[in-house]
N, C-alpha and C positions, 0 to 999 in steps of 0.2 A: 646229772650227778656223776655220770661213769666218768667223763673226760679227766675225773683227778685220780682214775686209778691208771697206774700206766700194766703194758701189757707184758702176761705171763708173771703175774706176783707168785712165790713159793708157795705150795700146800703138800704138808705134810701129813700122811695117810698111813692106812693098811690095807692089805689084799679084803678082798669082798664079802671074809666070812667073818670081817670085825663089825657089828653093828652098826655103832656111830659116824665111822668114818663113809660107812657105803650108805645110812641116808641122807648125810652131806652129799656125797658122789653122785644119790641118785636125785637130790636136790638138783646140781648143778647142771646134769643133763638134760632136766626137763624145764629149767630157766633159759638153757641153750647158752650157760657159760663157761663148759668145762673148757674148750679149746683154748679160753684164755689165761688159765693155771696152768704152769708147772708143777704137775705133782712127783711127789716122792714118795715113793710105797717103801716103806721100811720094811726091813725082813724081820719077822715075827718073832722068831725063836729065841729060847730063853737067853742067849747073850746076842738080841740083834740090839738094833740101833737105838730102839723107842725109849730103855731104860739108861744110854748112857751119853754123858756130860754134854755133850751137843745139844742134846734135845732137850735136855734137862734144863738148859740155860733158855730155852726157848720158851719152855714151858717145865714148870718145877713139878706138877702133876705128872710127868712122864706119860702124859696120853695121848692117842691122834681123835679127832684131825686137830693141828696148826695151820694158822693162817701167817703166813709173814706180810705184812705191811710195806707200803711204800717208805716210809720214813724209817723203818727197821724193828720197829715194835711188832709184837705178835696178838693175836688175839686164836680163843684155845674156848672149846666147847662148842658141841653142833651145834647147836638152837644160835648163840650169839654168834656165830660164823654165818649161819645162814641168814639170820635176822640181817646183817651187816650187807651182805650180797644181795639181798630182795630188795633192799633200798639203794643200794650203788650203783646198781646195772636195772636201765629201764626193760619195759617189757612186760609181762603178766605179773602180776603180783602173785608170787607161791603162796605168801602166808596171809593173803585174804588184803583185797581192795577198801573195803571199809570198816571202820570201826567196830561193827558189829560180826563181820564175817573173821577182821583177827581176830575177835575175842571167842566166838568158836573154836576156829582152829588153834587156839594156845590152850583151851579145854578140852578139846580131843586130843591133843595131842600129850601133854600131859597123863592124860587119863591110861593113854596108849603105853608109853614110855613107862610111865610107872607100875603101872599094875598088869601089865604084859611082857613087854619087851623087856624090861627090867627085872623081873621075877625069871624069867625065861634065860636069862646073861648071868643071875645068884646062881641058881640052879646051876647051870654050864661048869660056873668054876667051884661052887662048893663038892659036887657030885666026879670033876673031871681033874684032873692032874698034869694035864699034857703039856701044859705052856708052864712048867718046872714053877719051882719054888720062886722064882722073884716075881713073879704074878698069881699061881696061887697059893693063896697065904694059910688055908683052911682046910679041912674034910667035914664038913657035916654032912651026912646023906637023910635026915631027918630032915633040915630046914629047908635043901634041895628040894626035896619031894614038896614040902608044903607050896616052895616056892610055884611047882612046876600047878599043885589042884588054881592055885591065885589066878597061875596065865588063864589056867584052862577057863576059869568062871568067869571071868572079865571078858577074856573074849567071846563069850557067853553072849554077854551086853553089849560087845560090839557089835558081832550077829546082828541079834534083833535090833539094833539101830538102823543095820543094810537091809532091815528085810523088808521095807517100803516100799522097793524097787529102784533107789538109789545108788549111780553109778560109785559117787566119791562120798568123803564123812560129811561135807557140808552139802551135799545138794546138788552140787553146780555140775556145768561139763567138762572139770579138767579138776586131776588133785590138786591137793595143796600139800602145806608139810606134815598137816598129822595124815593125811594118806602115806606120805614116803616113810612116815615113824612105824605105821601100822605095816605095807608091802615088807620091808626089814624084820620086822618083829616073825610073819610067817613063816619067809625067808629062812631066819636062825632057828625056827621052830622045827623044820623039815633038817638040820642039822645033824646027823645021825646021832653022836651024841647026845641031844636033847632028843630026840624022840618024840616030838609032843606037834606032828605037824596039823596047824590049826585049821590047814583047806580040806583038810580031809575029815575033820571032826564036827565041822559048822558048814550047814550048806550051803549059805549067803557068804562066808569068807570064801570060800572055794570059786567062786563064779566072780567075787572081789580079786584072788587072785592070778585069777585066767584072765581077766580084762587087763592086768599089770601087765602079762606077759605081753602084750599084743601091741604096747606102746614102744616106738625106736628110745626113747630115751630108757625105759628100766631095760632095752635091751642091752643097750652102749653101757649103761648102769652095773652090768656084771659080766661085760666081756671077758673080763681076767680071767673067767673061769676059775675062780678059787674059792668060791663061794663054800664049798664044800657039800655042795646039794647036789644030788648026781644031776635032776633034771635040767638044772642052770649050765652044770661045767660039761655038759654032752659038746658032741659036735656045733657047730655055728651053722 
């Protein structure tokens, strides 16, 4: 199936402290097809690139990641960029080889996204102001907080899901994509703004994410160094 994609198609990104785009990113690393994207990390700040007319024509959501296409269409949202790339390029199946193992991984992963990672990202901007007015749109410091008890209880249940002595969410010896949804989610958790780092609160996420560290692809996954985590953006 790869042979119709030709090589270095566009991907449009942000530096490694934006969620979505860095578990795509760290998707791509460990499918071993990043060298074949050209990516574009867009500058963040409140009048960079991501909110005007270019990208906007790419994608009318003004979000990363973008995929540009061989034939010039785009396709926009992690999960269906990743979905797209797990099937075009052979190799390990990130999101589960059989039937029953995707349907796991699109259940953890969800589970993860939503009532973690997602609660964790409300939180960030209802609580934070930094990325200015055309991003955030809100102050609640109430819903923030609720936001932040959500991550913490869910990932509560992730815990005890690892505490079987399970390397990854499904079992097997290599992640898939609700592991890279999950590695992201702790990642932004240790965000000093969010304050809420999940390896230090859960003994089974902690030793879950020591075993991320030790992998070359989540390393190549946050070289940028802009993670915003001091242990990530240290020396190399």
């Amino acid at each position: 199936m790869s042979t119709d994609i030709p090589a270095r198609l566009r991907l449009f990104t942000s530096p490694s402290a934006f969620p979505n785009p860095q578990r795509l990113r760290l998707f791509m690393h460990e499918k071993g097809i990043a060298d074949r994207y050209e990516e574009h990390v867009y500058d963040m700040s409140p009048v960079g690139e991501q909110r005007q007319w270019r990208h906007l024509k790419m994608n009318p959501w003004g979000e990363t990641p973008t995929l540009e296409l061989a034939d010039g269409s785009y396709l926009a949202e992690t999960d269906a960029i990743a979905r797209y790339l797990d099937q075009a390029h052979p190799g390990r199946r990130i999101m589960g080889d059989t039937p029953m193992e995707q349907g796991l991984d699109t259940m953890w992963n969800n589970r993860i996204w939503v009532h973690i990672l997602y609660r964790i990202v409300t939180a960030f901007h209802v609580l934070h102001q930094g990325l200015g007015p055309k991003l955030e749109l809100t102050s609640n410091p109430a819903w923030g907080e609720h936001c932040r008890k959500e991550a913490l209880a869910h990932a509560g249940l992730v815990n005890q899901h690892l505490s079987d002595g399970r390397d990854w969410m499904l079992g097997g010896d290599a992640p898939t994509f609700s592991d890279m949804t999950l590695a992201t989610a702790i990642a932004f958790s240790k965000f000093p703004v969010n304050a809420t780092p999940l390896d230090e609160r859960f003994e089974h996420l902690d030793a879950y994410w020591r075993r991320w560290q030790l992998r070359p692809g989540f390393r190549a996954a946050y070289a940028d160094r802009s993670s915003g985590v001091p242990e990530l953006d240290g020396p190399a």
